[in-house]
N, C-alpha and C positions, 0 to 999 in steps of 0.2 A: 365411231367417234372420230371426228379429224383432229387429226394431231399436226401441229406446226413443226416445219422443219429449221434447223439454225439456218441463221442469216449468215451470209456469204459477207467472208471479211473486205473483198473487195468494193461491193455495195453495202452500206451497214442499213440502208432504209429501206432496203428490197425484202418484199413480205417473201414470207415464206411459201412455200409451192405445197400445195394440198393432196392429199389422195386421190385418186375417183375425179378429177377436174375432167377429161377428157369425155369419162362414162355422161355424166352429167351436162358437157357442152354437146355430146352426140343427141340427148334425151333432150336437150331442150332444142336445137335444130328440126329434129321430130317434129315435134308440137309446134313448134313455127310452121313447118311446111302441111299439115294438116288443117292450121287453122287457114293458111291462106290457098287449099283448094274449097274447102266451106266458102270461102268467101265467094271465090273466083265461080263454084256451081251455083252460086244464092244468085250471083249477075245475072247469070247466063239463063238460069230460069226465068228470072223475071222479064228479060227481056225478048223471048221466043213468040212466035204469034201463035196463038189458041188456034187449034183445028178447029173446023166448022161444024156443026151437024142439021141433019133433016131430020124431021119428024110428017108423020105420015095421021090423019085424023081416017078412023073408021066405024061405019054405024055398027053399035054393039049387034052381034047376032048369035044366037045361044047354039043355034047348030052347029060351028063356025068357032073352031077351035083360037084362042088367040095367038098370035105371032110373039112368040117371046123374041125381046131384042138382044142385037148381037154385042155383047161386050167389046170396050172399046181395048185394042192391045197396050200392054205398058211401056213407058216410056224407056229407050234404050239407056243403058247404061253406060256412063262415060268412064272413063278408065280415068284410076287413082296415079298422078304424076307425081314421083317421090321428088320430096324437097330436093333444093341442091343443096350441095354439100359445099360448107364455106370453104373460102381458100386459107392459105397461110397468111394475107393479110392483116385477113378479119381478125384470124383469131388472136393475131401480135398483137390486135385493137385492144382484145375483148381480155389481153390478158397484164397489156400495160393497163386497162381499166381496172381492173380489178386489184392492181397491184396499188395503182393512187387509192383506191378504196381504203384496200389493206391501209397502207398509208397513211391516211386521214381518220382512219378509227383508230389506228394506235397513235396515232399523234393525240387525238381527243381524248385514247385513255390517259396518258402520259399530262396532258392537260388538265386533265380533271387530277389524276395521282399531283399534280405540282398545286395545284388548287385545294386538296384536301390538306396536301402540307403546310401551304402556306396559312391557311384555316386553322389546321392544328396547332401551329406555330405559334399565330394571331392568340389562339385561347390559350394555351400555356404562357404566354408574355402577359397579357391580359389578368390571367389569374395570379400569377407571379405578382406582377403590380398591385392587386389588389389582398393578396397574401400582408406584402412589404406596407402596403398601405394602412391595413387592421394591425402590423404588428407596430407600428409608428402610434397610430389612434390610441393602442394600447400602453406603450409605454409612454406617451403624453399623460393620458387618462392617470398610469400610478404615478407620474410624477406629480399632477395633478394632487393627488390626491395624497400622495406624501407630503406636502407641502400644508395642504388644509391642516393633515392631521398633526404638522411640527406647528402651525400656527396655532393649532386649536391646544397643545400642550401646551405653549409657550403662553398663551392665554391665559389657562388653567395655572400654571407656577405663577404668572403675577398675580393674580386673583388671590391664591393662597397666600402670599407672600404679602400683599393687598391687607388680606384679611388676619395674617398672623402682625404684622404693624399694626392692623387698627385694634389686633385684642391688645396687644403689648400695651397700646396708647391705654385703651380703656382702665387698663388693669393700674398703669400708674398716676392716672387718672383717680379712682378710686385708691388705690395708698394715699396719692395726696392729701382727697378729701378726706379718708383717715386719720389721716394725719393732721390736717385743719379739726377734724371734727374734735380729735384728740387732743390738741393743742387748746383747741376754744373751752373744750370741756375743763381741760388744766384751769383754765385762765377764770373761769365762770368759778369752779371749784376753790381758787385761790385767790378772788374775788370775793367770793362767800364769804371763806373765812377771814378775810382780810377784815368785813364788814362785821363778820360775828366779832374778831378780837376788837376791832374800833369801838363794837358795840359793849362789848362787855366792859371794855376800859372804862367807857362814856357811864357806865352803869357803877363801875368801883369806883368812879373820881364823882358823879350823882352822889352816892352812895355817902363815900367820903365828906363831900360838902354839905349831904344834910348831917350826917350825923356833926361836923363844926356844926354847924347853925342849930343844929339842935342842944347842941351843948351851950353856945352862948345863949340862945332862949333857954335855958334849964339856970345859967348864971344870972341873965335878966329877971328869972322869976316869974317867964310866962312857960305854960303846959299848952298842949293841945286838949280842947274841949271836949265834955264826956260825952259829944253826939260823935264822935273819931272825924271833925272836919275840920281844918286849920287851914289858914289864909296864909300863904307867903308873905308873910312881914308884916302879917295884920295878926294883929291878939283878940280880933274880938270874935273868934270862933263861928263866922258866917261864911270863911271861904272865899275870904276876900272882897268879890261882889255878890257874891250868892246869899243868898237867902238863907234861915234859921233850915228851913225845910226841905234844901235842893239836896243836904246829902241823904236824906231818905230814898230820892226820888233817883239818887245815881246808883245807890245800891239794889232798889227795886229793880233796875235796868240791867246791873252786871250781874248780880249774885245768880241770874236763871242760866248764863253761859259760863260761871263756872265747872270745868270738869274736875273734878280731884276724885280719883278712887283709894286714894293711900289713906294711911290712917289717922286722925284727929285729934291724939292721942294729945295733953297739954293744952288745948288751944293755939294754936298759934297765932301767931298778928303780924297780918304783913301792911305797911304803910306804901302806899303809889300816888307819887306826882304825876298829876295831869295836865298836860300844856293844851288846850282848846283855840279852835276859831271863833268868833261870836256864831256864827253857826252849827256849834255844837262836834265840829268833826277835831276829833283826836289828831293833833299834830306830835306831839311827845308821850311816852308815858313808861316811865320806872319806878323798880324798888329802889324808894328812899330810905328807907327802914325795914331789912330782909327779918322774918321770922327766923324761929330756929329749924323751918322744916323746906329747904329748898324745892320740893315738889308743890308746897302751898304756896309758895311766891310765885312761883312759872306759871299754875294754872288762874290765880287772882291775872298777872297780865297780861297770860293773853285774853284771859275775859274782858277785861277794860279793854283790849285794842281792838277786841269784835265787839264791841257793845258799841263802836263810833256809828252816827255821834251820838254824843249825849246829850242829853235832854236840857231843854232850856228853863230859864230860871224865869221870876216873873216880868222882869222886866223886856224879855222877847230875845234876851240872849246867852249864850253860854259865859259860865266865868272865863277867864284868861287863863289863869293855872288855879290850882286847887288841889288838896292833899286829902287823902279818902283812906282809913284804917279799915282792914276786913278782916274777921277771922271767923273758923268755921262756925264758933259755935257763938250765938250774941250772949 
């Protein structure tokens, strides 16, 4: 194996001197001067002029042994001239050549080594960059992406905050209307009654004003007639404008809507003023004269006031007012 020797600090690019250089320039001088007497005998053959020969023709005869021919002698041999031997020029030639050799391959590996490094160099900056690069990509990407998700929160709190304002709204919303509904119900409630006491006054001062008017018809000396139909300010017991026979035909009408389940105990007799249109529809109707059984007066008007209208008389209309006596049992 050749082994390099150190380079001389004087020359630092001077290759180093090898082992066996000498052995190997002798062997290769060798083969140089071998091949150039090959060459130098291949001339010298070729160029020699061919001996000539005779030949002799004779008739075949069997007694007549043949002449066997005389072989031709070989060709002398030339004596092998040892190479020359180069001088001290050549070989300062052959050995500064080999030195630029040296030279130029270690320069090309040192080229290639500074070529590898700059390569290697190129790829670690390269990958560096693109390291610095994904980790930029990357924290964009969460900042990115922190940002979505404080917007998507901040989103989400006004939305609830959205929808806890619109229950609020709804809910006082609904109190109000509660509160209206409450209010109105108050108002309807205290309407009602406003109308029941109006109505019941309307019914004690009725009440009141027939029983005067009944008292002064009892001082005048007129009754009501024994069919129970009496005329507002008329004595002649037809009901004013009505006919002998319209109160038949207004009992036939109420007495099937009265209800009364209580008891009948006495008879009672309840008397009911009836205010009419000529078309028979009930505009007014109260106890003028209450029984003694409060639950027979109620169920007598409200039967009169579902019975409207009432039936017309003969001449094609209802009386005007007219006073009708009922009691359970005739």
């Amino acid at each position: 194996m050749i082994q390099r020797q150190e380079r001389s600090s004087d020359y630092p690019f001077e290759p180093p001197h090898e082992r066996g250089m000498w052995r190997s320039l002798a062997l290769a001088l060798v083969m140089h001067g071998l091949l150039l007497v090959l060459l130098l005998h291949g001339i010298d053959w070729q160029n020699s002029t061919p001996a000539g020969a005779e030949a002799e023709l004779w008739t075949p005869d069997e007694t007549v042994d043949q002449v066997q021919p005389t072989p031709a002698p070989p060709p002398p041999q030339q004596a092998v001239t040892p190479p020359p031997q180069p001088d001290d020029a050549e070989i300062a030639l052959q050995q500064a050549k080999q030195r630029q050799a040296e030279e130029q391959r270690l320069a090309d590996i040192a080229e290639q080594e500074r070529q590898k490094q700059l390569q290697k160099e190129a790829a670690d900056r390269l990958e560096q960059e693109r390291a610095a690069q994904a980790k930029l990509d990357q924290q964009k990407a969460d900042q990115l992406k922190a940002e979505l998700q404080k917007k998507a929160e901040q989103q989400q709190k006004a939305l609830s905050e959205q929808q806890l304002k619109d229950q609020q709204l709804k809910d006082q919303q609904t109190k109000e209307q509660q509160a209206k509904d409450a209010d109105k119900k108050a108002a309807d409630e205290a309407q009602k009654a406003k109308q029941a006491a109006a109505a019941q006054a309307k019914a004690k001062l009725d009440q009141s004003r027939q029983a005067r008017l009944n008292a002064l018809k009892g001082m005048a000396g007129t009754s009501p007639s024994g069919d129970g139909l009496a005329a507002a300010g008329s004595g002649s017991g037809s009901g004013g404008n009505g006919s002998a026979g319209y109160a038949d035909k207004v009992r036939h009408k109420v007495l099937p809507n009265v209800t009364f389940p209580g008891s009948t105990d006495g008879n009672p007799e309840a008397v009911v003023t009836v205010n009419c249109a000529p078309d028979g529809t009930v505009l007014d109707a109260h106890i003028s004269k209450p029984s003694s059984n409060p639950a027979w007066d109620s169920a007598v008007l409200n039967a009169v006031q579902a019975s409207s209208p009432m039936p017309r008389d003969k001449d094609g209309t209802a009386p005007r007012s007219f006073t009708i006596t009922f009691k359970p049992k005739s």
